[in-house]
C-alpha positions, 0 to 999 in steps of 0.5 A: 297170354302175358301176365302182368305184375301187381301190387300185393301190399295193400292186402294186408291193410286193414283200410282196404276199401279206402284208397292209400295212393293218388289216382290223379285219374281217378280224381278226375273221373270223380269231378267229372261225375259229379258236376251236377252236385257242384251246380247244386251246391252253387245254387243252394248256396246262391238261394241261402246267400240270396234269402239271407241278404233279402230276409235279414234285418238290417243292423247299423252300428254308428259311433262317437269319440271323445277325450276324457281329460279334467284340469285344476287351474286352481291346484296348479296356480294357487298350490291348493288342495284337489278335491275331485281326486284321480280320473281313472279312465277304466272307472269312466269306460265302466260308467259309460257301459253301466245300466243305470248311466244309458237308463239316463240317457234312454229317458231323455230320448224320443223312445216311450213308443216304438212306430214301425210298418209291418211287412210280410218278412221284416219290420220297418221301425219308423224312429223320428219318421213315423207318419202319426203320433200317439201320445197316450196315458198307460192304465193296464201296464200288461201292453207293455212291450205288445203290438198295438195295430192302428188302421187308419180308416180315413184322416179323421178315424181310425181303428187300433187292434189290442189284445185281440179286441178293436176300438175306433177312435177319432184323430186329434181327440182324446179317446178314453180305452181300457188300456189307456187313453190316447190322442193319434195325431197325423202328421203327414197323411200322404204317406199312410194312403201310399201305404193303403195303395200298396198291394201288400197293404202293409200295416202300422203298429206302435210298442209301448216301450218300458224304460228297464226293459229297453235298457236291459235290451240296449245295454248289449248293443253298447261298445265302449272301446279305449283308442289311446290311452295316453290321449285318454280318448274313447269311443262309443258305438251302438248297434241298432236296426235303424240307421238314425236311432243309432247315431242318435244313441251314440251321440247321446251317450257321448254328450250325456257322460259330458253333462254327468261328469260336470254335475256329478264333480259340481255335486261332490264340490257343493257337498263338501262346501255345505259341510264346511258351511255347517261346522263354520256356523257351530265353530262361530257360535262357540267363539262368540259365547267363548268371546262373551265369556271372556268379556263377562269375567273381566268386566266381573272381576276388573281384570284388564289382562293376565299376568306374566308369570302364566304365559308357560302354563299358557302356551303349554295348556293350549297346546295340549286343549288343541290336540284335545279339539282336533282329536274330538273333532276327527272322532266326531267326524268318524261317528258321522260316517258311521251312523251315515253307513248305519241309516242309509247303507243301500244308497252311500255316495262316495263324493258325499263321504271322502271330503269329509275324511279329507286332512284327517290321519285315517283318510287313507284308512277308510276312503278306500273301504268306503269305495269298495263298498260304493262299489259294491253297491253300484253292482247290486243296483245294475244286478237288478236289471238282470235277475231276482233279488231270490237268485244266488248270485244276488245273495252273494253280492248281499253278502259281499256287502254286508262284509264290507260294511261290518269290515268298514264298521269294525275299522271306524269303531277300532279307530274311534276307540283309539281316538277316545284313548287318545282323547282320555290321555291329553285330557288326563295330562291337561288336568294333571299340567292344571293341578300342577299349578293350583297354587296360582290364583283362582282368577286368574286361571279361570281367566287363563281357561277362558282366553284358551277356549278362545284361541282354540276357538278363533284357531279352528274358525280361521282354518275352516274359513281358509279351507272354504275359501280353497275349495271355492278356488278350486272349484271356480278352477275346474275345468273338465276337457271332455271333449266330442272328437267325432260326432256319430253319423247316419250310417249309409250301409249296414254292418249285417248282412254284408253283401261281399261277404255273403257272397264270399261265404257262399263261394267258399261254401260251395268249394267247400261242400264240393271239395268234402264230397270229391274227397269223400268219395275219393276216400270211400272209392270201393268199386273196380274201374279199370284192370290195374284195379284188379291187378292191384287188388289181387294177390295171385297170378290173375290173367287180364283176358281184355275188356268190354266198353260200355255200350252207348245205346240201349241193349235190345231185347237180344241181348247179341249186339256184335252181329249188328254192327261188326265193325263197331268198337264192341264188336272189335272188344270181343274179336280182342277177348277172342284173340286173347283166349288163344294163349289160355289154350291153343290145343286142337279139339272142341273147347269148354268156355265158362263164364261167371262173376261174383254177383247178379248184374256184372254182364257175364250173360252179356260177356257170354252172348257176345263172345260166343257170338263173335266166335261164331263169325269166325266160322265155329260152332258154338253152343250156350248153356245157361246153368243159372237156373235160379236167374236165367237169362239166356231166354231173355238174351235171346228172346226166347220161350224157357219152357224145356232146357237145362233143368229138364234136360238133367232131370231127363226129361228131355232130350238135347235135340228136344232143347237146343235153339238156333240164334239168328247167327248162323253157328251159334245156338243155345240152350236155356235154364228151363222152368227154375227146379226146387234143387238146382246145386244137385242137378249142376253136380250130377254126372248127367251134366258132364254127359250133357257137355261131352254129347255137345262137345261132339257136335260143337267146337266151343261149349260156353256156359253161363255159370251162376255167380261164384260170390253167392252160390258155388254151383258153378265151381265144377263146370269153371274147374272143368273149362277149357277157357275159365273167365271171370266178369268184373264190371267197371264201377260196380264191381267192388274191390274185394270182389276181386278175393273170391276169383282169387279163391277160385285160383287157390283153393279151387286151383282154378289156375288158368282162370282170366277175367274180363273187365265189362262197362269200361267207358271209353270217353273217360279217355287214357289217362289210366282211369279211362281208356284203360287197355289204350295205353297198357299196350296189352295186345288188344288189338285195337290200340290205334285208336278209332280215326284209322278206318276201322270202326264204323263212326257213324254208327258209334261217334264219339260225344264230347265228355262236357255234353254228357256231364249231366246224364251221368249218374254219380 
């Protein structure tokens, strides 16, 4: 019989199981298997898309773009002074995204009640198109945020449902409840009996909303992205569930930071026009007492005007009582900024604070310490939106800022001590240039001293009107360019759910599970399904006794099915079983056939019914044995009573004439197992049963015995060292691989080395493309590789149905 060579490198692979070379066969058998899963994945898939895109709530996203941009027609024109200072446009992205900011837009929209229409899966909120309106006075702040039903009995009455108790109100009039007091008010009634009519009988429902809560909800919905830096243009976008609200959010963000950033420069303008207002009022005041003091002196003591020989110590002294005025001043302006920090630290405004630091020699010093304390500040305020002011994060701020504020303290104090230092020594050489002249009348310096103050006084008066008079420039000059680009719209089509990617999503799931479950059996393929497997995975010298196809129909009670119908294809598998035995022995006498497999339902009492069977027609006489005697089947093959056989026979309890049956097929009978005996491995060793086989080798030309499984019990491993023909049964697809080591140890430690095997349950609709057919394209001799459209098989009892009809009745 030809041997065949096989591949003994994968034994030593400890992934023996899984499968180390593409097997194209293979792959498809598996896809084909399993097409019944594909269309589940598809139809799991379609549900989960189709119940996605149908019970997901709708969410909108509209947006607005603007251009941030301010100019100072005054600064460019005039060359004065820019009191609003450097537009950052990060600082104006992070002011559109701050809580405080959108808590000013929300108050100036339509959002104290929310009005929706509940249905059985999503709730319609009804922004700006609600049928009815509820105008209401809060007394119990508990239903903020809770579902308040309204049923409307009529156009007159109606009934509200909250917290879990109902009230019956009249339309139009104020009803006085323990929550609140409310006025309904309908506005268009024809729509609330449409939804009366419906068979759902959908309900209305309001929320009353609070303003904190809906900003702390909003403020996650808002997007603010920078589109051109050069061009200083931004866009606002806002998410929400209802189309209108919104593009109505957007497009009020966008034109309330227009609003803000004017009034909020207007405001810092004003402030610093106040201030100088203020100190112009003081300065004005000392001139004049300064002025009527001069007056006074000289209409004292008649003087008309001061002599020559004092106009160095003039002009020197002044110089040095001018200096002593500004430093007073600066000095004056830094107490200032300290006792604002010191009073009212938890509200500082930085346009209240930088224009008084606007000329002076530490503007550069402190303006920067003062924003980052504005800062600071901004971010505890929007801190209180999120968590407790207990929490350790707020302790951290608080403490960021009580740092800050000593650090701002400790630099105005340092500052202010070395201003008096400075104001200590001019004062210290002004008195020390007077003593320096004390030999000049007393008049006539007292004189001198008065036209002094004056001078100073007219001086610093002069200056602060000119610098009113620039600031009022410049701000007469402002112009701010912010400008609306692109208003927000309604947008006509959600951003989620999407349709197309949904069903994309759905697609690829599909594949992807399909393809998860292709390689993963693909990988985890551990069952023998053709003779190349076997080869393949046995490392000795195993002969390939030919193969068995699957029998299409039901195998009858009697489990013989080659005397029914001769011709057919398994009938022909087993005459090619029966050829091939020839080259195992081909010597004169009666024979010896055993039959086994490495477990329970491989077919080996199938195998050996059939291919006794077949040998009978030739015209042998041929006898079965079941020495299965733990799980006979040979009675059960045959349909026959198990009341006498084996066990009675090695017990001798019976004799072989006593037992011995006669199968419908003229030569072939049988011997069945018998009643199951408690010591089945002492029977099958006892010499009785090699009596038994040479009393029967006497009257029949072949001995087929049904040998239990070698993979659980080693009963059988006598009569197989013993057989003329020894045949070991694999089944395709479910036979696993390493089924194939246990008829390797027949061959080796049991030198079973004439051992065979039969391949069972090939199905032959696979086709030949090596996981199929199997034997078609091997060219092993089987005898009937010419296929079935020559006449030879009977087609009408077996014919061949398309693979794509039987998908789904294949099991995986």
């Amino acid at each position: 019989m030809e041997q065949f060579p096989h591949d003994t490198a994968n034994q030593n692979n400890p992934l023996q199981n899984l499968n180390q070379e593409f097997d194209l066969g293979l792959l498809i058998h598996i896809v084909r298997r399993n097409v019944l899963w594909f269309a589940v994945f598809a139809a799991l898939s379609g549900v989960g898309c189709f119940t996605y895109l149908r019970y997901t709530q709708p969410l909108y996203s509209s947006s607005a773009s603007l251009q941030i941009s301010q100019e100072d027609r005054a600064n460019k024109v005039l060359d004065v002074e820019n009191i609003y200072g450097n537009n950052d446009i990060s600082a104006e992205i992070e002011l559109i995204k701050s809580k405080e900011f959108l808590r000013n837009v929300l108050a100036n929209l339509p959002l104290e009640i929310s009005y929706f229409v509940e249905d059985k899966f999503l709730n319609n909120e009804n922004y700006l198109s609600s049928p009815f309106v509820v105008n209401c006075h809060l007394k119990d702040s508990s239903i903020i945020g809770k579902t308040i039903y309204i049923d409307f009995n009529s156009s007159k009455k109606a009934t509200i449902s909250v917290n879990n108790k109902q009230y019956k109100i009249s339309i139009g009039d104020s009803t006085i409840l323990a929550p609140f007091n409310i006025i309904v008010n309908i506005k268009n009634y024809k729509t609330i009996e449409n939804i009366k009519d419906q068979v759902t009988q959908n309900r209305y429902f309001f929320v009353i909303n609070d303003i904190n809560s809906l900003t702390n909800s909003y403020s996650k919905k808002i997007s603010v992205r920078l589109l051109n830096v050069s061009a200083k243009t931004v866009q606002v976008s806002f998410q929400d569930h209802n189309a209108r609200k919104s593009a109505d959010i957007a497009q009020a963000l966008a034109e309330r930071y227009i609003e803000y950033d004017v009034e909020k420069r207007s405001e810092s303008a004003k402030n610093v026009l106040n201030y100088i207002n203020a100190q112009l009022a003081d300065v004005y005041g000392a001139l004049r007492t300064s002025e009527s003091s001069i007056q006074q002196f000289k209409k004292d003591n008649k003087l008309s005007k001061s002599e020559g020989f004092t106009t160095i110590y003039l002009e020197r002294l002044g110089g040095l009582e001018q200096e002593l005025v500004t430093l007073e001043m600066e000095n004056k302006i830094l107490q200032e900024i300290e006792s604002s920090i010191l009073s009212d630290g938890e509200k500082i405004d930085v346009y209240d604070l930088l224009p008084l630091l606007v000329g002076t020699q530490f503007e550069s010093t402190i303006s920067g310490l003062i924003s980052n304390l504005h800062n600071l500040l901004i971010k505890k305020e929007e801190m209180l939106y999120e968590m407790k002011p207990g929490s350790e994060t707020f302790k951290s701020i608080d403490y960021q800022i009580s740092i800050q504020k000593k650090l701002l303290i400790q630099s105005i104090s340092s500052l202010s001590t070395k201003l008096k230092s400075r104001i200590s020594n001019v004062q210290a050489k002004a008195d020390e240039f007077e003593r320096s002249f004390i030999d000049i009348p007393t008049k006539e310096l007292e004189y001198a001293r008065l036209e002094r103050i004056f001078a100073i006084n007219e001086h610093f008066y002069e200056l602060l009107l000119q610098k009113r008079t620039e600031y009022q420039i410049s701000k007469a000059g402002f112009d701010p360019n912010n400008i609306i680009l692109e208003r927000s719209y309604i947008p006509a089509f959600p951003i989620s759910p999407n349709k197309q990617i949904a069903i994309i999503s759905a697609v690829l799931i599909t594949i992807l599970l399909s393809l998860f479950l292709i390689i993963t059996k693909y990988l985890l393929h551990n069952t023998l399904g053709s003779v190349n497997d076997i080869l393949k995975n046995s490392t000795t010298n195993l002969s390939a006794l030919g193969i068995v196809p699957k029998y299409k129909k039901d195998i009858p009670i009697s489990q013989l099915v080659v005397n029914r119908n001769p011709k057919s294809m398994i009938a022909e598998s087993f005459r090619s079983l029966r050829s091939n035995m020839q080259f195992i022995s081909n010597t004169p006498g009666s024979k010896i056939a055993a039959v086994t497999s490495t477990v329970s339902g491989e077919g080996k009492t199938f195998v050996a019914i059939n291919l006794a069977g077949i040998i009978a027609f030739s015209g042998k006489k041929v006898v079965i044995i079941d020495l299965d005697m733990r799980k006979p089947k040979i009675h059960i093959g045959f349909n026959a009573t198990n009341e006498v056989g084996m066990s009675t026979l090695l017990i001798e309890k019976n004799t072989i004439s006593n037992c011995i049956k006669h199968s419908e097929l003229e030569g072939l009978d049988f011997i069945t197992a018998g009643p199951i005996p408690p010591n089945p491995s002492e029977l099958i060793i006892s010499k009785k049963l090699d009596e038994i086989i040479e009393e029967l080798k006497e009257t029949y030309d072949l001995v087929m015995i049904d040998n239990p499984p070698v993979g659980l019990v080693t009963d059988g491993i006598k009569c197989i060292q013993k057989a003329d023909y020894p045949i070991y049964i694999f089944r395709s697809d479910y036979s696993k691989k390493n089924f194939v080591h246990n008829a390797d140890r027949l061959v080796k430690e049991n030198g079973i080395s004439k051992l065979s095997f039969a391949v069972n349950g090939i199905d032959t609709q696979r086709g030949g493309y090596g996981y199929g057919g199997y034997g078609y394209g091997y060219g092993y001799g089987y005898g009937y590789g010419y296929g079935y459209g020559y006449g030879y098989y009977d087609d009408s009892q077996e014919v061949e149905i398309p693979w794509y009809k039987n998908i789904f009745n294949k099991k995986s």
